[in-house]
C-alpha positions as CSV (number, residue, x, y, z in Angstrom):
1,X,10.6,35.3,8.6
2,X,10.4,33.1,11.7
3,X,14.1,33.0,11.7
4,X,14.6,36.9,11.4
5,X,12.5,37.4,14.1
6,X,14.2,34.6,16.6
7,X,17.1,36.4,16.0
8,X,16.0,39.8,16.4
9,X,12.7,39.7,18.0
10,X,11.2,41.8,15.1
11,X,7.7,40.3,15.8
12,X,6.1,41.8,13.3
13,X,6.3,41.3,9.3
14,X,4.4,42.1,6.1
15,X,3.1,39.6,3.1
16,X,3.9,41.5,0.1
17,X,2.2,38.7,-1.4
18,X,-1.0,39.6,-0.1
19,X,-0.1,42.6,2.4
20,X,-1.5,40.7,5.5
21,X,0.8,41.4,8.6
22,X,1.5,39.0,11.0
23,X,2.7,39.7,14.7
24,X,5.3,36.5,15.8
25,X,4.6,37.3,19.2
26,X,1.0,37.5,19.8
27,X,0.6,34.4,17.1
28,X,-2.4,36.2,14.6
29,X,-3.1,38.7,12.0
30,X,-3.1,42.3,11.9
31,X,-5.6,44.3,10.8
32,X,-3.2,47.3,9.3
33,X,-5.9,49.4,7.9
34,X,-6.9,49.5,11.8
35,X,-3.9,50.0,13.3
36,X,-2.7,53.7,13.1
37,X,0.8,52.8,13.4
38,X,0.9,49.6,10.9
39,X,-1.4,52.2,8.1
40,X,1.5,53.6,6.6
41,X,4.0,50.9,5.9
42,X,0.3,48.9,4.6
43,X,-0.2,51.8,2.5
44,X,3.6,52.1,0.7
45,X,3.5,48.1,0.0
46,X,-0.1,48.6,-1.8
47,X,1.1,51.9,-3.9
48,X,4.2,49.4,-4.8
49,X,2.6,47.0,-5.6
50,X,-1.0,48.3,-7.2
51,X,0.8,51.0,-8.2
52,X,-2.4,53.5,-6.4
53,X,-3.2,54.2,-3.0
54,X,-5.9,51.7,-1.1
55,X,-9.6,51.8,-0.8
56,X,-9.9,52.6,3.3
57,X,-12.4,51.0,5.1
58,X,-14.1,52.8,7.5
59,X,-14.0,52.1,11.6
60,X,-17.6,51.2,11.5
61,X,-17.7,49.0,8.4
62,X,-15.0,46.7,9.9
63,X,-16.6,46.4,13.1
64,X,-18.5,43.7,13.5
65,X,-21.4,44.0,15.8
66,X,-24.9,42.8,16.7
67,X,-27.4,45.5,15.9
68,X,-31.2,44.9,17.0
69,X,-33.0,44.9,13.8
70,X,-35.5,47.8,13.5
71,X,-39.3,48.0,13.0
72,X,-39.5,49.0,9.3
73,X,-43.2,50.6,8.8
74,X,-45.8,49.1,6.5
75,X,-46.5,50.6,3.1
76,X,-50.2,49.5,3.2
């Protein structure tokens, strides 16, 4: 995959081993369920391979944030 992309600067490519995507030029993963653009190519490689559409998360289960913890009342 490193080669194909020095030669074409396709920076992006798709695990179909574990359907993570990885971007060449920023050097990380890709969250594709997040990414409007990357959802549908993440969506045909799970139906071929699973052979069913994935489970979405939802934008505010995957982010992750500090939440103050709140004052739960006393039964008693």
């Amino acid at each position: 995959m490193l080669e194909h992309y020095q030669q074409t600067t396709h920076s992006i490519a798709l695990s179909f081993s574990d359907l993570s995507v990885w971007c060449f030029a920023c050097d990380s993963y890709l969250d594709a369920q997040l990414i409007q653009q990357l959802r549908p190519f993440h969506e045909t490689a799970y139906i071929l391979k699973f052979g069913q559409a994935p489970p979405f998360r939802s934008v505010e289960s995957s982010r992750v944030e500090d939440k103050p913890a709140m004052d739960v009342p006393s039964s008693s």
